[in-house]
C-alpha positions in Angstrom: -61.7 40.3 -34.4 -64.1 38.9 -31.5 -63.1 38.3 -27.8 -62.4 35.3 -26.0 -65.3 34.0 -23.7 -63.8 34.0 -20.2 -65.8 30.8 -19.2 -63.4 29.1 -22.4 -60.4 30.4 -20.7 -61.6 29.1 -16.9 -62.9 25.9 -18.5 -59.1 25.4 -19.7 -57.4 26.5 -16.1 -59.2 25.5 -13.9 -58.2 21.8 -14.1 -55.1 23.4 -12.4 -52.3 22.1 -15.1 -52.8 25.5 -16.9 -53.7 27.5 -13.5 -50.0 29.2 -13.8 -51.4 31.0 -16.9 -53.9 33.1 -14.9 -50.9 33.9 -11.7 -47.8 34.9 -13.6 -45.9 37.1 -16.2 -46.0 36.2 -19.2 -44.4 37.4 -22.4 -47.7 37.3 -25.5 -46.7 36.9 -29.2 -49.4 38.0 -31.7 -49.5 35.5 -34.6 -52.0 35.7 -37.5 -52.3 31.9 -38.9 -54.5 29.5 -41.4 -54.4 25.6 -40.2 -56.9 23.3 -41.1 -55.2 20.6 -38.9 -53.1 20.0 -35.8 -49.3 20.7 -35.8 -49.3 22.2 -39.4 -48.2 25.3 -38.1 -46.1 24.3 -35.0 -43.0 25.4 -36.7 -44.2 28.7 -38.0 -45.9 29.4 -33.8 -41.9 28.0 -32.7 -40.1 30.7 -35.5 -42.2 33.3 -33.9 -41.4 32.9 -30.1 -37.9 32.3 -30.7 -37.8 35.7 -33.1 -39.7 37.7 -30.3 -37.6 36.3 -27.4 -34.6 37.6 -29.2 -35.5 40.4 -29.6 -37.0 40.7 -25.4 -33.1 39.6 -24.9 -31.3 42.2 -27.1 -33.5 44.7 -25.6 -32.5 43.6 -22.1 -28.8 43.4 -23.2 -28.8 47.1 -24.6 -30.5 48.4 -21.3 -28.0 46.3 -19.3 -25.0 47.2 -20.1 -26.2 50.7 -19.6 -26.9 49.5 -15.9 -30.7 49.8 -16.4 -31.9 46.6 -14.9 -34.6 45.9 -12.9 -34.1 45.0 -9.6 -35.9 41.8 -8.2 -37.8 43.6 -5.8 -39.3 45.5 -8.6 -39.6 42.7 -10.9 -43.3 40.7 -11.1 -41.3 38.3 -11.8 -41.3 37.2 -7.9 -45.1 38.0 -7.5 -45.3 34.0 -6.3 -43.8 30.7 -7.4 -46.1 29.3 -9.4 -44.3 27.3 -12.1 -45.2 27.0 -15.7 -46.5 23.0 -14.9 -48.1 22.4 -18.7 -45.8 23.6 -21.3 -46.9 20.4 -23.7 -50.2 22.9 -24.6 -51.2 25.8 -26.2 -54.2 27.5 -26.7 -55.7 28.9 -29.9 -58.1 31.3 -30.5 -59.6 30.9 -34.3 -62.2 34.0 -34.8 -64.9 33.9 -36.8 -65.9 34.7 -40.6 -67.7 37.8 -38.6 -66.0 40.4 -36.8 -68.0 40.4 -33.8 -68.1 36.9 -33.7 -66.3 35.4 -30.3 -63.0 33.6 -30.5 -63.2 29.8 -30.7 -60.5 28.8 -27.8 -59.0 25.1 -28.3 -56.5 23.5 -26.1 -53.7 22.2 -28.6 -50.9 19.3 -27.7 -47.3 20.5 -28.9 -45.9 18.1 -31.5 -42.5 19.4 -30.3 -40.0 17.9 -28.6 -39.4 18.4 -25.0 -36.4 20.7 -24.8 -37.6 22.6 -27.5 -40.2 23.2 -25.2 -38.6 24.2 -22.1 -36.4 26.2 -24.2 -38.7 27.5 -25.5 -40.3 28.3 -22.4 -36.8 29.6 -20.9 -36.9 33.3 -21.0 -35.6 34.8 -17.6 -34.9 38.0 -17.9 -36.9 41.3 -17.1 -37.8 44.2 -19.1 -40.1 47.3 -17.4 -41.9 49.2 -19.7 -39.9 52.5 -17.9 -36.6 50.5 -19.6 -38.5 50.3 -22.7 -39.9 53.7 -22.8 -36.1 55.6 -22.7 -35.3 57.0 -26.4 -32.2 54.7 -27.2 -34.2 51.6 -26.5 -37.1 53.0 -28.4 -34.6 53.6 -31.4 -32.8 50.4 -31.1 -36.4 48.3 -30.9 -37.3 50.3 -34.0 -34.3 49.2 -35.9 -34.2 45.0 -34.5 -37.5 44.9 -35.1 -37.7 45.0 -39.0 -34.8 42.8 -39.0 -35.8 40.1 -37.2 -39.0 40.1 -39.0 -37.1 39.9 -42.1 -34.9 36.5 -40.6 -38.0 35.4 -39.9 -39.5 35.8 -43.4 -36.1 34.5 -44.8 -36.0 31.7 -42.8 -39.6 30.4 -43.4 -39.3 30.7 -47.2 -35.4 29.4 -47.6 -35.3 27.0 -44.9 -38.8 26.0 -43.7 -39.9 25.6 -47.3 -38.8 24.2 -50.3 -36.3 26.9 -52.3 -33.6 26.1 -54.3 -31.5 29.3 -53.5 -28.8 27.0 -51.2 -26.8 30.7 -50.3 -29.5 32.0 -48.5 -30.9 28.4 -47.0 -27.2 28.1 -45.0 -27.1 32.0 -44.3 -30.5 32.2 -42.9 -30.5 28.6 -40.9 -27.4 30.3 -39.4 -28.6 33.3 -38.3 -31.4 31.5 -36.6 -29.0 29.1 -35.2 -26.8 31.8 -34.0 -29.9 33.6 -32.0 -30.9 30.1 -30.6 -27.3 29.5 -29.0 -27.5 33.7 -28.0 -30.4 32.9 -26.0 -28.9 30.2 -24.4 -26.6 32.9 -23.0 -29.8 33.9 -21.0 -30.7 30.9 -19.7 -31.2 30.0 -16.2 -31.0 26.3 -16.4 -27.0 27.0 -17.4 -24.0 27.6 -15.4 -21.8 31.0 -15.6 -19.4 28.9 -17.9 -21.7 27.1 -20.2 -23.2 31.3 -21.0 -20.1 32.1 -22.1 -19.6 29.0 -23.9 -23.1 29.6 -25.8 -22.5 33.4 -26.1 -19.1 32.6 -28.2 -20.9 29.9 -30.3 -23.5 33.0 -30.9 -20.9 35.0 -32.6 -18.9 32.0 -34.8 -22.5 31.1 -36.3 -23.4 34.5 -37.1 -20.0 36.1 -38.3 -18.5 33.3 -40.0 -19.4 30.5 -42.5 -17.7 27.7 -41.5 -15.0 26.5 -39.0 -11.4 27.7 -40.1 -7.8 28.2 -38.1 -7.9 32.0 -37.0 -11.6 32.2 -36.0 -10.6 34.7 -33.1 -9.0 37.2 -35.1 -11.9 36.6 -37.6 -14.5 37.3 -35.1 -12.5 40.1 -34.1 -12.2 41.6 -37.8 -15.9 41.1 -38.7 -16.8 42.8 -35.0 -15.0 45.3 -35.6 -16.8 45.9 -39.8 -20.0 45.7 -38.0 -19.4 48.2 -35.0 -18.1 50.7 -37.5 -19.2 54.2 -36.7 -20.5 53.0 -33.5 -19.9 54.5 -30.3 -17.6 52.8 -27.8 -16.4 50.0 -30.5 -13.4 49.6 -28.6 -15.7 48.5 -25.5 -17.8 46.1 -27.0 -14.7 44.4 -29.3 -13.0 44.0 -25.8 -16.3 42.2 -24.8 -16.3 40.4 -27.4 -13.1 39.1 -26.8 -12.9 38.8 -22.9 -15.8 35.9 -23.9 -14.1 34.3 -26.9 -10.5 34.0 -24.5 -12.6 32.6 -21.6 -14.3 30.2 -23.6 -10.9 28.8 -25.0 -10.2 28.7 -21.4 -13.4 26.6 -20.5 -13.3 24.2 -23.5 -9.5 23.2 -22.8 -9.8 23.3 -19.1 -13.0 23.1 -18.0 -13.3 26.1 -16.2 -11.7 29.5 -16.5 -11.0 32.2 -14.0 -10.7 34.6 -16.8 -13.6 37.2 -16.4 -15.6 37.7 -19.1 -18.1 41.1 -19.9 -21.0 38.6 -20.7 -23.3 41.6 -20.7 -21.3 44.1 -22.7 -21.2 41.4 -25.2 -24.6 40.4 -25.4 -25.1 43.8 -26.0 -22.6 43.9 -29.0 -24.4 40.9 -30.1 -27.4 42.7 -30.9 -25.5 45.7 -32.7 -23.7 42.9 -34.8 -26.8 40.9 -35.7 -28.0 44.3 -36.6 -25.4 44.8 -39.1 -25.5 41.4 -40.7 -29.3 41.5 -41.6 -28.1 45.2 -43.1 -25.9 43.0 -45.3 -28.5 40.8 -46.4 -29.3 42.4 -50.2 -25.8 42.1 -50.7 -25.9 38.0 -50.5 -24.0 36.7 -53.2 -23.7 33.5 -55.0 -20.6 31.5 -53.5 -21.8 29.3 -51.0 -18.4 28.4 -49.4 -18.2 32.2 -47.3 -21.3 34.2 -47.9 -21.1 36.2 -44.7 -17.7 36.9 -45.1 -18.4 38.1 -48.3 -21.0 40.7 -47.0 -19.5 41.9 -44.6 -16.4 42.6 -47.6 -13.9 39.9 -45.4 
């Protein structure tokens, strides 16, 4: 594939609504797409960054919990304080039918709604390659990878397009759902309380079907089916269930004082969502409780 003409990039920056793209970090998604008009594709581009910004957020929450975080004073992260000022634009590079010929660069308006966009744009946490470089994360990346790639795939051809297999529509709109609300968890535009409250949501979407009395002990159940064989289960169910009591706390009261091991969760998140998209062959045909019927609850 050709190269993008710098003067295409400076002709789109240097009006200054786009100069934050040239002066901060930025976290680049690879997508290979065929549109022959505006917006077609928005919701495929959307899929993708959510997909990859789980998986930058399981990543963190796996090195976390294991204390390796990176400080601020490390982080280019505080390299200035440039906002992201235009997040109603992308840019798209279409090559060329020849290889060497350079890469068309056109300045796109989002048909999206705005807070899809900033939540979209809403990714603050920080990764260093050393972090990403030690042999657990490598093995854990190797594993997340393939499945979210295969939600991905799922949800584009049961939910995004037209299939009549309704079991894995709801089980796939769910999972995606679920990693939406687990971001949230991340987010800086939310208090201590509301992560909590998003992190809990995380794990009813993607361990059960539908709300029943006894979702705590459900949760608590289906944890511990996907943890099995893991070490430090007890850990991360404890976690899980230091959130699940303080959210009760914060959705009957407001506020809790109950402290809650958002991290060690998060982190049990990822192992959980893991296991789920393990499960996925096994999908059966009931449509009232196919992930509890995965996971053999």
């Amino acid at each position: 594939m050709g190269k993008i003409d710098p003067s295409d990039l400076q002709h789109y920056t240097s009006t200054g609504v786009m100069l934050w793209l040239t002066r901060n970090p930025l976290m680049m998604v690879r997508i290979a797409s065929h549109t022959g008009a505006y917006y077609e594709n928005q919701f495929v581009y959307t899929l993708k960054i959510r997909i990859a910004a789980a998986l930058a957020a399981m990543l963190y929450a796996l090195g976390a919990e294991r204390d390796y975080k990176v400080g601020r004073s490390a982080s280019s992260a505080s390299v200035n304080n440039w906002e992201t000022l235009d997040i109603r634009h992308y840019l798209i590079g279409e090559a060329g039918d020849k290889k060497s010929a350079p890469v068309d660069l056109r300045r796109v308006p989002m048909n999206v709604a705005a807070l899809d966009l900033a939540r979209l744009s809403d990714l603050t946490l920080t990764l260093s390659s050393r972090t990403l470089g030690l042999n657990f994360l490598k093995s854990a990346r190797q594993r997340l990878v393939p499945a979210l790639k295969a939600v991905e795939s799922g949800h584009l051809t049961h939910v995004n397009t037209l299939s009549h297999d309704k079991v894995r529509r709801k089980v796939f709109a769910r999972i995606v759902t679920a990693l939406d609300w687990y971001l949230q968890s991340f987010s800086a535009r939310v208090t201590d309380d509301e992560a909590v409250v998003a992190l809990a949501v995380a794990f009813e979407t993607l361990l059960t079907d539908a709300y029943a009395p006894g979702v705590s002990a459900r949760i608590q159940r289906r944890v511990r089916i996907c943890l099995r064989r893991k070490h430090g289960i007890e850990d991360y169910l404890a976690a899980v269930v230091s959130v699940m009591e303080a959210r009760g706390a914060i959705v009957h009261n407001g506020s809790t004082l109950r402290e809650a091991e958002v991290i060690k969760a998060q982190a049990a998140f990822a192992l959980c969502f893991e296991a789920v998209v393990a499960h996925l062959p096994h999908v059966g045909t009931s449509l009232d409780q196919p992930i509890g019927a995965m996971l053999g609850d």
